[in-house]
C-alpha positions as CSV (number, residue, x, y, z in Angstrom):
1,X,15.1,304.4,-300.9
2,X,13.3,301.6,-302.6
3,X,10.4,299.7,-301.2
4,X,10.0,296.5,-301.5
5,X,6.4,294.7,-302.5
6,X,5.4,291.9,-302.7
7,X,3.0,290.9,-306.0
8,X,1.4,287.2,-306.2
9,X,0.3,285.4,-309.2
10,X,-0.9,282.2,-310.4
11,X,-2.1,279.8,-312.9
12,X,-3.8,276.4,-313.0
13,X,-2.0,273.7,-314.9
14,X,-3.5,270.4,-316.0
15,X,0.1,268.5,-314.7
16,X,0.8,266.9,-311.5
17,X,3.2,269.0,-309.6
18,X,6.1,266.9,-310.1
19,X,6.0,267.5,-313.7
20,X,5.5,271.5,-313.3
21,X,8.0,271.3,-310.8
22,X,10.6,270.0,-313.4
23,X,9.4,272.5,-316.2
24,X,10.3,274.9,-313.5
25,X,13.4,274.0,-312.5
26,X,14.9,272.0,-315.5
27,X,17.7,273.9,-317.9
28,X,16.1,273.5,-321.0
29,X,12.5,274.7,-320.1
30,X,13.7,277.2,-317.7
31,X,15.2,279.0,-320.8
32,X,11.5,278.7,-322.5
33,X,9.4,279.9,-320.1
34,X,11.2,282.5,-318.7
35,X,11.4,284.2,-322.6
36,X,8.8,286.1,-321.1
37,X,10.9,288.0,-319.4
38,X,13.8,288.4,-321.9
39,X,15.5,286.0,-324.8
40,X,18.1,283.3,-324.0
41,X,17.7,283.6,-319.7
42,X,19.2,281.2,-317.7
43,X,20.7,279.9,-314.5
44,X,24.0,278.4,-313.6
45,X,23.9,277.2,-310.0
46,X,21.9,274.6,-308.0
47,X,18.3,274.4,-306.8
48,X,19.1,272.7,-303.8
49,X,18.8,274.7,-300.3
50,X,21.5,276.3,-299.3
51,X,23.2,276.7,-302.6
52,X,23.7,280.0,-304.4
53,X,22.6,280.3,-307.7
54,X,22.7,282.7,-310.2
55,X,20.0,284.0,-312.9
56,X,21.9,285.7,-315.9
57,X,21.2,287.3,-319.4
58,X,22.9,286.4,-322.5
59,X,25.5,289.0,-321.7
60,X,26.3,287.5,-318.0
61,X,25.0,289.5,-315.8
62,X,22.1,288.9,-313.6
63,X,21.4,288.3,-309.9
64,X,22.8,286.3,-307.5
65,X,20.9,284.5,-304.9
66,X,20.4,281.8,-302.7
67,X,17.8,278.9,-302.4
68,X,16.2,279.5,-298.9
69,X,13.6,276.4,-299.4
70,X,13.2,273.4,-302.1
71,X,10.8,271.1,-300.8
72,X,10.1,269.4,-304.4
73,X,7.0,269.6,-305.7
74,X,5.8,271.4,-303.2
75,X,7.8,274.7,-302.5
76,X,10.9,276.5,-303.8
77,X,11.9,279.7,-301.9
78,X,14.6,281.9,-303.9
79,X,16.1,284.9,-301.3
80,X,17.8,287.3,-304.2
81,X,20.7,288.8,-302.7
82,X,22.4,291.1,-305.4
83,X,23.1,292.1,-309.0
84,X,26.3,290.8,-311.4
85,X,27.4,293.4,-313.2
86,X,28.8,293.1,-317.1
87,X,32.2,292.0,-315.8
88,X,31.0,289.1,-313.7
89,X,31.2,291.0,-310.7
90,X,29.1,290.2,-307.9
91,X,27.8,293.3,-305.6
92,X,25.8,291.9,-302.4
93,X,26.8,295.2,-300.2
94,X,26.8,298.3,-301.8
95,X,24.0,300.7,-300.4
96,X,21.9,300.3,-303.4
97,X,21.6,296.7,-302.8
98,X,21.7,297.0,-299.0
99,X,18.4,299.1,-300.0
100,X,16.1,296.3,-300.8
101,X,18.5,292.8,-300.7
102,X,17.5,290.2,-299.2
103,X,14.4,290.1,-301.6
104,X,12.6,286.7,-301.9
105,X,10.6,284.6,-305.0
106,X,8.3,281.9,-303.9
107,X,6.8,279.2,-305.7
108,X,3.8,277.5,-304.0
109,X,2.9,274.0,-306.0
110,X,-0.6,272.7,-304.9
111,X,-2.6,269.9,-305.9
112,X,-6.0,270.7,-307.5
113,X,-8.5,268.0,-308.7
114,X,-7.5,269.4,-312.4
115,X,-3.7,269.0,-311.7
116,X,-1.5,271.9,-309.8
117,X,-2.1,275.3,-309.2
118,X,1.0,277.3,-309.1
119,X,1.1,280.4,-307.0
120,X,4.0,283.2,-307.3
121,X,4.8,285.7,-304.4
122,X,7.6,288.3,-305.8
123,X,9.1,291.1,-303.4
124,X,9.9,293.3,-306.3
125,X,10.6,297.3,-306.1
126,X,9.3,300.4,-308.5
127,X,12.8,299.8,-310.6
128,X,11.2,296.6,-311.7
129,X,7.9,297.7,-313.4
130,X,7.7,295.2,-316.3
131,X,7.2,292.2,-313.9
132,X,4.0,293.0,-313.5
133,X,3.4,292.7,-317.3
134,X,5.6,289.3,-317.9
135,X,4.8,287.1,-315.2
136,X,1.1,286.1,-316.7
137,X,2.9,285.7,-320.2
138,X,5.9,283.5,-318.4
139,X,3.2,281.7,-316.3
140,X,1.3,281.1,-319.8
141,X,4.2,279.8,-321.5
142,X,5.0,277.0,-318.5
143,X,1.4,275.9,-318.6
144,X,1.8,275.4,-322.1
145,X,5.2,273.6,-321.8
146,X,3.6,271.1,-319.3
147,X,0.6,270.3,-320.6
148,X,2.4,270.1,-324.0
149,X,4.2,267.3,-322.4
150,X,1.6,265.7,-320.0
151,X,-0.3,264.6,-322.8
């Protein structure tokens, strides 16, 4: 059975949080920063709480999940709930997902005196060893998009 942990990372960015917030969050740099994780990732959903919202590969599947917490610019709390598979389907109950669902992604935006410090806390389990690796690089790459565009 899998165990869940939960990892935390985090970077300082010189943006106000309302900016990293939107680099976060927006379509277009969602797709940029999160190249760190795999080419052409996105989301079709909302990021308002309460709404389901689903992260997906170029080949459509993905996970579904929910947004547990959006407080803008200040917290986003993402409770992952299941895998789609290639055909679109949706599994939220099966035993392997029973096994480690509901798994959560928070995003903790803080104001520093340099701009926002960003903190990460991922439940992840062993399956998903390569998070470790690509969340510094995905981190990296948002700091550069926003202070690309704060100046």
């Amino acid at each position: 059975m899998p165990v869940l942990k939960r990892l935390q990372w985090s970077v300082d960015i010189a943006a106000p949080a309302s900016q990293v917030y939107q680099m976060l969050v927006g379509p277009e740099s969602y797709k940029e920063w999160t190249s760190a994780f795999g080419e052409g990732l996105y989301f079709e959903g909302s990021w308002q709480k309460g709404q389901r919202i689903r992260f997906l590969t170029p080949d459509g599947h993905g996970v579904i999940s929910e947004i547990a917490e959006n407080r803008p610019n200040e917290f986003i709390s993402i409770r992952h709930l299941g895998y789609i598979d290639d055909d679109g389907v949706e599994d939220t109950s099966s035993e392997a997902i029973r096994a480690w669902a509901p798994a959560y992604e928070n995003y903790t935006f803080t104001t520093t005196p340099q701009g926002t410090k960003l903190t990460v806390d991922q439940d992840i389990t062993d399956d998903f060893e390569s998070m470790p690796e690509a969340w510094p690089k995905a981190l990296g790459k948002l700091k550069a998009l926003c202070e690309n565009r704060a100046q």
